[in-house]
Structure formats: structure tokens, C-alpha cells
C-alpha positions as CSV (number, residue, x, y, z in Angstrom):
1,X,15.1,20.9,24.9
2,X,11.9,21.0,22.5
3,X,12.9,17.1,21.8
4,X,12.9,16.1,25.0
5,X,9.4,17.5,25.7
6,X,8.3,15.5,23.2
7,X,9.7,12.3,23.9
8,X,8.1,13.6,27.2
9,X,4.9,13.8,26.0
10,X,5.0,10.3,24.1
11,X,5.5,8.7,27.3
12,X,2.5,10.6,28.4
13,X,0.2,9.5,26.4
14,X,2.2,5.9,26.0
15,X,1.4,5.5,29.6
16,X,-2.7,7.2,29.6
17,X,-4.7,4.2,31.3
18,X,-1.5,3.6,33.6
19,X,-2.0,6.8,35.4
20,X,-4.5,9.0,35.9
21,X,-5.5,11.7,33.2
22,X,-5.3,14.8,35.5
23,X,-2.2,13.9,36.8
24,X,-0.4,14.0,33.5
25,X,-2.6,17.0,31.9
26,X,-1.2,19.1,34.9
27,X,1.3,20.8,33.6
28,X,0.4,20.7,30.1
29,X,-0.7,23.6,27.9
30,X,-4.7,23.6,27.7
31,X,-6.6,25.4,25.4
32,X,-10.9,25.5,26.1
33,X,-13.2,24.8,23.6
34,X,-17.2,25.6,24.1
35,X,-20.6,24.6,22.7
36,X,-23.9,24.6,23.9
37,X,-23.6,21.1,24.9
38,X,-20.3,20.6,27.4
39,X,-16.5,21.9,27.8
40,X,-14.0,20.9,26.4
41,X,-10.4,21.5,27.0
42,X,-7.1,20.0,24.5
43,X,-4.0,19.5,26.5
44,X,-0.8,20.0,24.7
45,X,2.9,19.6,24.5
46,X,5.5,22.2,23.6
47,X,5.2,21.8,20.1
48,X,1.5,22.1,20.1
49,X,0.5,18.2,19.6
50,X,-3.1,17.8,21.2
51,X,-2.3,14.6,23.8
52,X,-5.7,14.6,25.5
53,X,-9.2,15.9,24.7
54,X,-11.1,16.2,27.9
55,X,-14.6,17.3,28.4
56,X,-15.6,18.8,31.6
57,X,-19.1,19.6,33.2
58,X,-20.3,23.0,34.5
59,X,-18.7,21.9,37.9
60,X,-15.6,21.2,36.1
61,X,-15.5,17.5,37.0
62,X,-14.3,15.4,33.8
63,X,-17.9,14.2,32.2
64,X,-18.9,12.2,29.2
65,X,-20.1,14.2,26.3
66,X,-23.0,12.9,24.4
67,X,-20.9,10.3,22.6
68,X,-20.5,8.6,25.9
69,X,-16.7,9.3,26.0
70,X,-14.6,12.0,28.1
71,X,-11.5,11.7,27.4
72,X,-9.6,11.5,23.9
73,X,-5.7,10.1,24.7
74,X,-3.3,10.7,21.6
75,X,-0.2,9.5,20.3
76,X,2.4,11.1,17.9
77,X,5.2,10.1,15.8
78,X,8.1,12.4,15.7
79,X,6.7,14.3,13.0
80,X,3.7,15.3,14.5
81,X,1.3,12.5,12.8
82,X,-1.0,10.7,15.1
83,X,-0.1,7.4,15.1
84,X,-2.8,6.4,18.2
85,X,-6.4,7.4,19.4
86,X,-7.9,6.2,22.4
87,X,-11.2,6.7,23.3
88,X,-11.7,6.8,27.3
89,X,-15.0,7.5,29.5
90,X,-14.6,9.6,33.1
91,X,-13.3,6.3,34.5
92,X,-11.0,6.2,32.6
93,X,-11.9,3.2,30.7
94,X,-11.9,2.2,26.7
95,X,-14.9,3.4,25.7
96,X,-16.1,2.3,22.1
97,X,-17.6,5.1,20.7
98,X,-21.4,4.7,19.6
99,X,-21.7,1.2,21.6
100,X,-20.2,-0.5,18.1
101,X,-17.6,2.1,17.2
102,X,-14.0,1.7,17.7
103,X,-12.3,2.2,21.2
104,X,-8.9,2.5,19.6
105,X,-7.9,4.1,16.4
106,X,-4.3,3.3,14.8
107,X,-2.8,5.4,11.5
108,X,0.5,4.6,9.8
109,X,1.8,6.9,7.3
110,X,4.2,6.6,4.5
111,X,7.9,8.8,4.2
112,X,5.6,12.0,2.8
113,X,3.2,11.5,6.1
114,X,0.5,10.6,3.9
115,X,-1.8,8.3,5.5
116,X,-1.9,4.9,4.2
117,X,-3.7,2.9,6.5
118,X,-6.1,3.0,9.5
119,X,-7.0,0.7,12.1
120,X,-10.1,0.1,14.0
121,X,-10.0,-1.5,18.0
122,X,-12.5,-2.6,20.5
123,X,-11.4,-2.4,24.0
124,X,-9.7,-5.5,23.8
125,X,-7.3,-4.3,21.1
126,X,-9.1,-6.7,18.7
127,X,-10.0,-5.1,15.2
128,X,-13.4,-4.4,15.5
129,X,-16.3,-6.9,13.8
130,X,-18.4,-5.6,11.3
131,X,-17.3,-4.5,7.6
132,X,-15.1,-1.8,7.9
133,X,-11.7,-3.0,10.4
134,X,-9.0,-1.4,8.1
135,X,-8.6,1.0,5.5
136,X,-5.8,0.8,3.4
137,X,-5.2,3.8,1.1
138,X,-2.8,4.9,-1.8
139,X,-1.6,8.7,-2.9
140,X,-0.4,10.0,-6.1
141,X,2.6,12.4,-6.2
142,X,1.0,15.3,-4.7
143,X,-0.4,13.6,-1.7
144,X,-3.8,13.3,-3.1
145,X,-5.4,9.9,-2.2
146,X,-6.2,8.1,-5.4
147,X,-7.7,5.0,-3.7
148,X,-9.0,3.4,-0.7
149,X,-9.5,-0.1,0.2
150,X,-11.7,-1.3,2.9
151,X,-11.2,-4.8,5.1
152,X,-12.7,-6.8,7.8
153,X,-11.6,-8.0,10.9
154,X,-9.9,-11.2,9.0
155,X,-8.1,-8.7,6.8
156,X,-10.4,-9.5,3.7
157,X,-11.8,-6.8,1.4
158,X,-15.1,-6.3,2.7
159,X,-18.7,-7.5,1.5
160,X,-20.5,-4.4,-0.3
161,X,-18.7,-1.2,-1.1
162,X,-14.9,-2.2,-0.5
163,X,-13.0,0.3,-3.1
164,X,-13.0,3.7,-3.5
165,X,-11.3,5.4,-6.1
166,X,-10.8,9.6,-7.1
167,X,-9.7,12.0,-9.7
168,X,-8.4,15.5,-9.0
169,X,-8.4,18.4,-11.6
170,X,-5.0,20.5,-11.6
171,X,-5.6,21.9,-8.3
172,X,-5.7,19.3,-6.4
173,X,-9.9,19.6,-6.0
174,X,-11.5,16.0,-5.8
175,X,-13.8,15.9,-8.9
176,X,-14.2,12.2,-9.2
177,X,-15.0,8.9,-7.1
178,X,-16.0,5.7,-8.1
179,X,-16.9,2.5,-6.1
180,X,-16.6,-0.9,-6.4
181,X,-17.2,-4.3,-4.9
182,X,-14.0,-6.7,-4.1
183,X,-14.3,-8.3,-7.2
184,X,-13.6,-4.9,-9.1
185,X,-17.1,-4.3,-10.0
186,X,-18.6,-0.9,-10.0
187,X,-21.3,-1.1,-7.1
188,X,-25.1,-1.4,-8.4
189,X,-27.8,0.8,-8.4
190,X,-30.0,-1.5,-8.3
191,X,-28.8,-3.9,-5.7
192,X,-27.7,-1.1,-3.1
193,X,-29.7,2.0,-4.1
194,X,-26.3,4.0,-4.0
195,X,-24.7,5.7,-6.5
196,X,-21.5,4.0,-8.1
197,X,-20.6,7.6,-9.2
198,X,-19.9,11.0,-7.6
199,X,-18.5,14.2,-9.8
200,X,-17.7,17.6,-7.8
201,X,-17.4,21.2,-9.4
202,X,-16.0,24.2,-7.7
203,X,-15.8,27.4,-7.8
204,X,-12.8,30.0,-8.2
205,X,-12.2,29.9,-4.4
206,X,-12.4,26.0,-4.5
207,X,-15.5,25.1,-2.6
208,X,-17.8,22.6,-3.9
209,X,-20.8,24.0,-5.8
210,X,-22.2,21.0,-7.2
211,X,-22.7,17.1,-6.6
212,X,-23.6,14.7,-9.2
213,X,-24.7,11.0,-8.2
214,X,-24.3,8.2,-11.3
215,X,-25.9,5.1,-11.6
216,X,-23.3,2.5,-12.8
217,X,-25.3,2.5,-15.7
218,X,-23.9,6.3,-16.3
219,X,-27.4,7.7,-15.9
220,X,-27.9,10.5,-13.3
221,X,-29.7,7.9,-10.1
222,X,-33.7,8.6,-9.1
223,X,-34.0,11.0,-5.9
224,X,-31.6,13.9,-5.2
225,X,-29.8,13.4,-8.5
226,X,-27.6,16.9,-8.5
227,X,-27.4,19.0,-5.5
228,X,-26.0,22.8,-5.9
229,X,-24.8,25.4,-3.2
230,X,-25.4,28.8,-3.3
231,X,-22.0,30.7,-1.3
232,X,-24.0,34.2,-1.9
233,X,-26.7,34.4,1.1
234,X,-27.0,35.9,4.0
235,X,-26.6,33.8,7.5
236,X,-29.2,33.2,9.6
237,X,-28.9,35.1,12.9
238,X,-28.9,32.4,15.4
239,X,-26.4,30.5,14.4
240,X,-25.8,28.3,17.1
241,X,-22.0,28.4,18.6
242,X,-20.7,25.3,17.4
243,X,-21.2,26.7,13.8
244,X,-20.3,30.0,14.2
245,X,-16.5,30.3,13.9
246,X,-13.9,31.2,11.2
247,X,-14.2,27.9,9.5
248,X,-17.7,28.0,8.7
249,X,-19.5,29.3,6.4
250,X,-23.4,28.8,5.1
251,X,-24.5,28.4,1.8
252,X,-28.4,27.6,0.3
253,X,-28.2,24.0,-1.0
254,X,-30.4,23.0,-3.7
255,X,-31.4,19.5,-4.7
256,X,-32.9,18.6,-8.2
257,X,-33.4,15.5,-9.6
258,X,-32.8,13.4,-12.6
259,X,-34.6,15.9,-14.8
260,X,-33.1,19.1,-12.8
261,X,-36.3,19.8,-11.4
262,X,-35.9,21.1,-7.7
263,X,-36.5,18.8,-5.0
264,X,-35.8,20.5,-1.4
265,X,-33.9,23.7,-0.4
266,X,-31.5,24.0,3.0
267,X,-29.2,26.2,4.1
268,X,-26.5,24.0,5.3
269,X,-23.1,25.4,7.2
270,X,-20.0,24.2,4.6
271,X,-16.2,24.3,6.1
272,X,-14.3,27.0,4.2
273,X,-12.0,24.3,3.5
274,X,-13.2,22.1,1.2
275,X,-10.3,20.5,-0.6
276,X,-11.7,16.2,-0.6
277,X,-8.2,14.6,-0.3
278,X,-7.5,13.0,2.6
């Protein structure tokens, strides 16, 4: 029966701007979700696939959330992946998020479900202008992505940064990236006023503890040069609600610069999972 449901619940979301929203969230699963800002409920099938994302004001009317969208419509492949994101407002129209960003997200995946490519759509279903249309990404053995490229709308690698590529250490922690132009370059300091390199270090319990930022020239870049986090504090008290769940944790994070002289202090909420693969 579980099968059916979901071939159910592909048709669902297949058929989202067809039919309206609340009709088809009816008698789907709906779990609520709450910040200081608006409701949200995700509406699921049997096997716990999230096919809508609604947000809902204090009269519980659907409402567009600060973004400007309501409504989040999914699509799944049978094994679970999102293959489809559509970005709706109250009406129930595409919406492109941000006024440039994408109204329609696509993701393909590979036999191991790792992700190789994703897809960028205006309301239309035209890739999006601007640099980045379509990222294209590969994965070593373990899953970890080793590379991502980056196109426009034609399908060309994009002007600027347009490659990304990573090292892992033997767990499977990010410690590398590098990035280059189209032509294979490695991106300059000078010309962008990015760094061309970024090394991580972790800690035991694999969270991040310090960022170092490399001019292509392999010098540590002017500015915030290293920046360090600091696990052992104590959280502030009014943590707002959006920040306080199990996920979250804070840490003090310190920048220094070239010389390791401190720059600023923050305490900045960090996810507790902080593995940089995907």
C-alpha cells in the first residue's frame, strides 16, 4: 500500500498549480513549524516526503513569508530525492524568490543519489539569466563532492568564479577548496578581492574550528585572514526561537588577520552538523 501512496503523492505535487493547495494538503500529514516571524506547516506523505511547505498567518489564511513566497510544492523520485522545487505565492503563482531568484529548482542524482546537477527556473520554465543557471557536480567514492561546475543560461561555464574544487581528510570533513575561472585558472586576489583558497580544521567532534582564506599567490589574503570558533561558552539567554533547537549550537568566533592579530569577536549560532559535503 506504502507504494501506492507515493505514486499518490507524486501526482500531488505533479499536478500543484492544477489544483488548489489546500485541497490536496487535506488529507496529508502536517507537521507545524514556528518562529517569531510566521507559521509554517510541511505536509507529508506516508513515507514522510515533505510535498508542500505552507506558511500561514495568525488567522490561519495561507500568507507570504518575508521572501515573498507561501507555498513550497515538492517532487520526489522513488527514492525519496527531490527531483523538483516550486516556489509559489498565496495565489498560487510561481513566485521567483528574491525578485531574481529561481521560481523552479530541478536536481538529478546519480545511482548512489548523490546529487550531480541542479537547475535554476524563472516562472516561465526558462533557466534563469544571470551567472549561475546550472551546477554540475562530481563525487568521489564516498559520496563526497570533489567538484562543482557552474553554467549560464546558454549552458557555458560562467564568467568569474565557475569551478570549485575540495579535499576531505579521512573522515570525510571538507578541509580544502579551491576556485577557479573557466579557463582553469585559480581566481585572483587581486582582480576579485576573494580568496582562491579556503582550508578547514575540526575538532574531535568534527565541527569546524578554524577558516583560513589564501590568496592565489599562497599568502594568507588582507582582512579577516583566519577566523576561529570557540565551542566552550555559554549561550546567551535570549536566544531567539528560530535558533534555539537541537541543531544549534553557539560558539565565540574570532577573526584575526594576516598577522594573527584579532580583528572582531561574535558569538555566532553553528549547526551541530557541520560535515561541508554536499
Amino acid at each position: 500500500m506504502k507504494p501506492l501512496l507515493l505514486i499518490m503523492g507524486l501526482l500531488i505535487s505533479e499536478n500543484a498549480l492544477s489544483q488548489s493547495v489546500l485541497s490536496q494538503v487535506a488529507n496529508l500529514k502536517g507537521k507545524v513549524k514556528k518562529n517569531e516571524y510566521f507559521t509554517e506547516r510541511e505536509f507529508m506523505d506516508s513515507t514522510g516526503n515533505v510535498l508542500f511547505t505552507i506558511s500561514f498567518d495568525k488567522d490561519d489564511a495561507i500568507e507570504n513569508n518575508p521572501m515573498g513566497f507561501a507555498i513550497i510544492a515538492n517532487k520526489f523520485d522513488a527514492k525519496g530525492n527531490v527531483v523538483e522545487k516550486k516556489f509559489l505565492d498565496k495565489n498560487e503563482r510561481l513566485f521567483r524568490t528574491e525578485g531574481t531568484g529561481p521560481a523552479i529548482e530541478r536536481f538529478s542524482y546519480d545511482n548512489r543519489s548523490n546529487l550531480v546537477e541542479t537547475s535554476y527556473y524563472d516562472e516561465k520554465n526558462n533557466l534563469i539569466s544571470g551567472r549561475f543557471a546550472l551546477i554540475v557536480a562530481k563525487h568521489d567514492s564516498k559520496g563526497n563532492t570533489i567538484e562543482e561546475q557552474f553554467f549560464n543560461a546558454n549552458r557555458q561555464l560562467a564568467d568569474g568564479i565557475s569551478i570549485l574544487k575540495y579535499k576531505y581528510d579521512l573522515n570525510n570533513n571538507r578541509i580544502e577548496e579551491k576556485r577557479f575561472y573557466k579557463n582553469g585558472q585559480p581566481v585572483s586576489y587581486e582582480r576579485e578581492n576573494l580568496a582562491s583558497t579556503i582550508s578547514y580544521k575540526y575538532d574531535d567532534k568534527a565541527r569546524i574550528v578554524e577558516k583560513s582564506f589564501y590568496k592565489d599567490n599562497g599568502e594568507l589574503v588582507d582582512g579577516d585572514a583566519i577566523v576561529r570558533y570557540n565551542y566552550d561558552i555559554i549561550p546567551p539567554n535570549d536566544i531567539p526561537s528560530i535558533y534555539n533547537n537541537n541543531n544549534t549550537e553557539w560558539a565565540e568566533e574570532v577573526r584575526l588577520d594576516k598577522n594573527r592579530i584579532q580583528i572582531k569577536r561574535y558569538l555566532v549560532p553553528m549547526p551541530k552538523t557541520q560535515k561541508l559535503r554536499k
